[in-house]
Each structure stands twice: as structure tokens, then as C-alpha cells.
N, C-alpha and C positions, 0 to 999 in steps of 0.2 A: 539508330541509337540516339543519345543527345549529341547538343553541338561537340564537333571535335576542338583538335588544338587541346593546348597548355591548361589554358583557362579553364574548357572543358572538363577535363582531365582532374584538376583542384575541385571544381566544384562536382562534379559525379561522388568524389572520395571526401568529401566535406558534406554532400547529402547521405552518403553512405553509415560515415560514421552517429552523422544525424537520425538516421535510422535504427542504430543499434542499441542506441542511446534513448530512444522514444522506446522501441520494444523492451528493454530491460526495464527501466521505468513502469514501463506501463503493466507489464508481466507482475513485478513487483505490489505495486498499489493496488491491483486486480487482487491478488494473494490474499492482502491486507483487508480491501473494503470487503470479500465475499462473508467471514463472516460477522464485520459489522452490519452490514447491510440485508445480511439474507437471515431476518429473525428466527424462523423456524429452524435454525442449523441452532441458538442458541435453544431454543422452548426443546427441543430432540433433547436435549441434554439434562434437563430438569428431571426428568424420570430416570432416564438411565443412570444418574449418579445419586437418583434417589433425595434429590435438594431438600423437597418437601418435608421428609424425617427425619434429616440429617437439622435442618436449620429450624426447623417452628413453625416453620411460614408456610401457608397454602400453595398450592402450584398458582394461582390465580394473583397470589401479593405479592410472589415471586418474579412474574410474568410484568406485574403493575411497575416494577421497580426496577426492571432492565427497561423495560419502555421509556419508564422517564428518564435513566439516566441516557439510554440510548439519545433519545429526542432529543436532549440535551445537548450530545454529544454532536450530533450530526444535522441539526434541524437550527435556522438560524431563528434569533431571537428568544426563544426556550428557555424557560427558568427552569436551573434546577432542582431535581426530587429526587426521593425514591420511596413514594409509596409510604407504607406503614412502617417501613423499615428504619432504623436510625442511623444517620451518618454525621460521624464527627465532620469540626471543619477542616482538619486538615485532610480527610477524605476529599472536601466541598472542593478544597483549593486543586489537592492532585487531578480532579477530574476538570477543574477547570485547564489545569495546564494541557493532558491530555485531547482540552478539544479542539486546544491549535495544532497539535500535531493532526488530530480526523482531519480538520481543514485541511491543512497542508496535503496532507495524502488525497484526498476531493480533488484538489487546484490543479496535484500534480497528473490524476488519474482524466482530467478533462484533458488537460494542457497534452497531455502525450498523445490520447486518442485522437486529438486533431490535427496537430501534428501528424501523425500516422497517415491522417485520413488525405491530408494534404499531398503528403507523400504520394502515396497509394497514385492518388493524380496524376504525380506529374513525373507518376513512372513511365507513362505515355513517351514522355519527351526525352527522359535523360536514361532511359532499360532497368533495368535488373540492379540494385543496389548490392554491391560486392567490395571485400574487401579481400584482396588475395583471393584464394580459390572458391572460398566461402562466401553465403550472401550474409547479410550484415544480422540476418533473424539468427542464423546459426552461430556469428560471435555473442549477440547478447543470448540467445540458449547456453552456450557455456561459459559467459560470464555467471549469467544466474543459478548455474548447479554451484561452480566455482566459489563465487565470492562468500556464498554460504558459508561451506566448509572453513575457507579461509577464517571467517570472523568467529565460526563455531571454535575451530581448533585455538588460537588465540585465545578467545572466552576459557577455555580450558583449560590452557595455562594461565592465567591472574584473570578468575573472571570478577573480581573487585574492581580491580584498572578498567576492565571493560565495560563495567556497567557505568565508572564514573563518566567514562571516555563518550560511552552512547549517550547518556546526561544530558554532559556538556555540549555536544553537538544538537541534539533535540531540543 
């Protein structure tokens, strides 16, 4: 296993937690970026909801317009657009605020997997990350079913408060 002792002992359950804390994380911003990232999960959708008829716009200006605000969105330096379509500025401005949060979510989906990846390492040295009887993947697996529910059920009761509350923290 890792070094014994005291110290040992601190730091195994301080990489541990460190562990739980990278895979919820990371679980999290996986979630998030698949479908910013993975186009065709948005372009699927254009037909099936029938965009095309519903809104005016070809599947092709359609397509032009998630691209640019995508690229926008997630590509650095990118002016943005969207195509033939028209957007107010206070559209202009929301999407700009939204694309510190993409960042954010990027920063944090790199920052965890390396993390991880570090981890994964230097499992060699210190065993099995465990907290109680549990490995540290299994508390952040029921962190992430949990905290869901939790902010869902909340949202439920005053989802006013809640949306201000997420807002303000974003």
C-alpha cells in the first residue's frame, strides 16, 4: 500500500476525497459538454421536432446558426453570429455571458481529467482510494444521483428563488 503512519493515513483520505471530488466533477461537465460538443446529437433534433416548419428557416440556416453561435460559444476568439437569422442584443449579451460559463465548464472538464489521470498514477503508491467501506468513485456516483434530486426537489418548492440563487452563483 502507500507510506504508513499518521501522515500516511491523512494523506491516502485527503487523495481519497480528492478523488471523489475529480469524478463528480468530472461526471458532471462530461454531462454538460456531450451535448455542446457532440453536433449531430443537436442536427438529430432538427427533424424530429420538425424546426424547419415550425420556424421558416431551411435545416441548412438552421444548422448555419447553431454553428456560429456554437463556435462562438466554445471556440476562442469567434465573433458572434447566427447566420440569417436575427438576434436581439440582449440575446448578443446572454450568449456572451453564457460563454464564460462553456469556459468554465472546459477548464473544469480538463482540470478534473488530469487530475484523475494523476491520480490513476499514483494509485501505484498509496492502493485503492476509499472512504469508509466505499471507493471514493462510489461516493461521487451517489453524490451525483443525490445532489440532483436535492436541487431538483428545492427548485420545486420556490423555483423563482432557485433560478435567482443559480444566477447569482453563475
Amino acid at each position: 500500500m502507500g507510506p504508513s503512519g499518521l501522515g500516511g493515513f491523512f494523506m491516502k483520505r485527503m487523495l481519497s476525497v480528492l478523488c471523489m471530488i475529480c469524478v463528480l466533477f468530472f461526471l458532471l461537465t462530461v454531462s454538460i459538454g456531450l451535448p455542446i460538443y457532440i453536433r449531430p446529437f443537436y442536427y438529430a433534433h432538427i427533424e424530429a421536432y420538425d424546426l424547419a416548419r415550425i420556424s421558416g428557416y431551411s435545416e441548412g440556416e438552421i444548422k448555419e446558426a447553431y454553428d456560429e453561435v456554437l463556435d462562438y460559444l466554445t471556440l476562442p476568439g469567434k465573433q458572434f453570429g447566427t447566420g440569417v437569422m436575427p438576434c436581439s442584443h440582449e440575446a448578443e449579451h446572454h450568449f456572451a455571458d453564457c460563454k464564460v460559463l462553456f469556459e468554465l465548464n472546459a477548464c473544469i472538464l480538463v482540470g478534473s481529467g488530469l487530475i484523475l489521470v494523476l491520480l490513476f498514477a499514483l494509485r501505484k503508491k498509496w492502493g485503492p482510494y476509499r472512504l469508509g467501506r466505499h471507493s471514493a468513485a462510489w461516493w461521487a456516483a451517489v453524490l451525483s444521483v443525490t445532489a440532483p434530486i436535492m436541487i431538483g426537489a428545492l427548485a420545486a418548492i420556490d423555483f423563482d428563488r432557485a433560478f435567482v440563487i443559480f444566477h447569482s452563483i453563475f
